[in-house]
PAPAKE-455798 format. One record per residue (C-alpha): x, y, z. Coordinates in steps of 0.25 Angstrom, whole numbers, plus 5000, padded with zeros to 4 digits. Layout:
% PAPAKE-455798
XYZ;...
This chain:
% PAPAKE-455798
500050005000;500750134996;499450234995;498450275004;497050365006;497350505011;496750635014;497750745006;497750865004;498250964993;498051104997;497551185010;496451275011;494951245014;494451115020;493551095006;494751134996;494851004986;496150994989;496150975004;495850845011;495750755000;495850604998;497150554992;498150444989;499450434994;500650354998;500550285010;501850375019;503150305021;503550275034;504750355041;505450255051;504750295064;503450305057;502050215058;500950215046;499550225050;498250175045;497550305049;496150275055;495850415058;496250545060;495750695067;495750825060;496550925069;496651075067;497851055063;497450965050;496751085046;497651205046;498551105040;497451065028;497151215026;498451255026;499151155016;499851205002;499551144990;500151014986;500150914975;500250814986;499050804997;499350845010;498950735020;498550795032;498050745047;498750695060;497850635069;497650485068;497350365073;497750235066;498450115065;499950085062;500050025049;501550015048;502850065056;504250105053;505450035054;505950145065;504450125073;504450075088;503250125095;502250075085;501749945075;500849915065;499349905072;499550005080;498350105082;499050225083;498650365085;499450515082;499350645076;500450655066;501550735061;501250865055;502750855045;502150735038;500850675030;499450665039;498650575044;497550595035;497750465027;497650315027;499050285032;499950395038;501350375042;501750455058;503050435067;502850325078;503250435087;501850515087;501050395086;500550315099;499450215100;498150265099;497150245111;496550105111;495350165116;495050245104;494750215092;495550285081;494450415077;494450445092;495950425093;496350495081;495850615087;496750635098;498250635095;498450775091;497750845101;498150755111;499650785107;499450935106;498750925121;499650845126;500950925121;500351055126;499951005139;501450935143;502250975134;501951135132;501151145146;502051045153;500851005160;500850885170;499850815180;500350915190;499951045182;498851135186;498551255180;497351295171;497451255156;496651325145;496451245132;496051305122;495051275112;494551135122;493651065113;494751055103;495550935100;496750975108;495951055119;495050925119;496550845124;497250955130;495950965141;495950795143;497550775145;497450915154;496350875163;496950725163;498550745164;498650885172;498050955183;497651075174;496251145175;495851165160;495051265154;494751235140;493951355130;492851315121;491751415115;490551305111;489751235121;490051105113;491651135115;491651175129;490851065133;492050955127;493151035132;492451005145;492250865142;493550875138;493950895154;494151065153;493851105167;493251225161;492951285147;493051425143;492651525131;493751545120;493051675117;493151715129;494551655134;495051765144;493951785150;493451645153;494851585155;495151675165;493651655175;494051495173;495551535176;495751675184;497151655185;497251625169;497851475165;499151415166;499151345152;498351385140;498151285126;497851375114;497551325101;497051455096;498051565100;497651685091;497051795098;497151735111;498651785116;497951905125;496851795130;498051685133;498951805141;497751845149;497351695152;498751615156;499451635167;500851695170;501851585165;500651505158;500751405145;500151435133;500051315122;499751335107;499551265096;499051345085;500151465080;499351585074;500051675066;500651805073;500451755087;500751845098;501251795112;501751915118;500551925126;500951805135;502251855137;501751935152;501451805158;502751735152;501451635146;502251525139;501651485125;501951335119;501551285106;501151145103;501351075090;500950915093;501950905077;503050945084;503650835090;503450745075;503850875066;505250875073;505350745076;505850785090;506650685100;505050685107;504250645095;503750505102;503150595115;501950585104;501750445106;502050445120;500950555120;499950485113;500150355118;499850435133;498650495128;498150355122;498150305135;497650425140;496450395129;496350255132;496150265148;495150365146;495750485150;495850565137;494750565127;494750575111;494050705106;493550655093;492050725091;492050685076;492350575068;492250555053;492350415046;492950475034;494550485032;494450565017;494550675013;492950695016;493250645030;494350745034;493950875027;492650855035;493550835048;494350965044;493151045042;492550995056;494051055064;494051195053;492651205060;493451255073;492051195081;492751055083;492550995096;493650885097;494050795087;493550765073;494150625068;494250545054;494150415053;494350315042;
């Protein structure tokens, strides 16, 4: 078998541009050293997937997009130790190389753990990249432990990451969370979610600070312009401020009074530079599996299309450009 069913893309733009998101044939990825193949079974649609879709140039070659999935490995490199062939794996990819929207898909055994037995592959697929980005800003930017206390303040809670960060905050660390969420659909999952209390985006300051008198120690911004002034007035002297988005022209100098720290979080990192950590993925994932599998955290899927085409995925993207997505939507073969 040298060729296999994909979903490519040939230009950015629009989600209804004929060439975006559409099916293809390609070769079937050769296999670096250290690398798995995976019969993919299903995969979510991040925000991420989209900015990338709408800002592709245009190629003769499609583009394959994607990096969350859930699957099973199909073959292994000569270089692979953690891993076989039957292994039902879960990850969320490398943003340097070919996505996960395809048939087989070809990943480094590094980022790749074993996938929940408790889940079945749609609700697993869901989860890796928003558990790794929660999971980095929480330890590795907020060196949080089970001793912290404080006040967190995760923006946008009902999101895929906030969805996360609120579980592993509530059931790792001894934070109080306060999670923002506008619609009454929105902040009633981020308290399902855990959050010990929810408050109005729109009205950040002013709600934060009658939850939070004091302002918050840590705060998990996923949306940063126009909020600089709102995050100096709301984190306390000495505070953490973790992004994850980069908007054009941003201006920190507001934070500078408070000697407010401010980290960014890129879950790629690790896998783009191939740093000495890379495996600290799987070791991640394969804690949070467990974590999954003794009921502790919970999968955020709140859609699922049985659809992996072009069809299939182009309706998943317009359900996250929609910016009205509570948790997860998944596609499933």
């Amino acid at each position: 078998m040298t060729e296999m069913r994909a979903i490519g893309s040939y230009a950015g733009g629009p989600i209804d541009d004929d060439r975006t998101l559409r099916d293809v044939t390609v070769h079937v990825p050769d296999l670096r050293p250290r690398d798995v193949l995976v019969r993919v079974h299903a995969v979510s649609v991040n925000p991420v997937d989209v900015k990338q879709r709408a800002a592709l140039e245009p190629s003769a070659e499609p583009a394959i997009l994607g990096y969350d999935a859930a699957g099973v490995v199909e073959a292994v490199g000569p270089q692979v130790e953690t891993l076989a062939v039957g292994d039902e794996v879960w990850y969320a990819g490398d943003i340097t190389r070919p996505g996960t929207n395809a048939e087989f898909h070809a990943v480094d055994e590094r980022i790749v753990a074993r996938k929940p037995t408790s889940l079945s592959f749609a609700d697993a697929a869901a989860l890796p990249l928003t558990t790794i980005t929660a999971w980095e800003s929480l330890f590795d930017r907020f060196g949080l432990t089970e001793e912290s206390t404080g006040d967190l303040l995760v923006l946008g809670a009902a999101g895929g990451v906030g969805s996360i960060m609120i579980q592993l905050a509530k059931a790792l660390t001894g934070v109080r969370v306060i999670g923002t969420a506008s619609r009454d659909d929105s902040r009633a999952w981020a308290t399902n979610m855990g959050a010990d209390a929810v408050v109005d985006h729109h009205r950040l300051r002013d709600e934060t600070l009658a939850v939070a008198p004091g302002g918050v120690d840590y705060l998990f911004s996923p949306h940063s312009a126009g909020n600089i002034d709102d995050y100096a007035a709301i984190v306390k002297p000495f505070g953490h401020i973790t992004a994850i988005d980069e908007p054009p022209g941003l201006d920190l100098v507001g934070l500078k009074a408070k000697s407010i720290a401010w980290h960014w979080e890129l879950m790629f990192t690790r896998p783009m530079f191939e740093t000495p950590d890379m495996i600290e993925q799987q070791r991640l994932l394969t804690t949070a599996a467990d974590l999954v599998d003794r009921g502790v955290l919970r999968t955020t899927v709140t859609r699922t299309i049985e659809d992996f085409s072009s069809a299939g995925l182009k309706e998943a993207h317009r359900a996250v450009e929609s910016g009205r997505m509570t948790g997860k939507v998944v596609v499933t073969r």
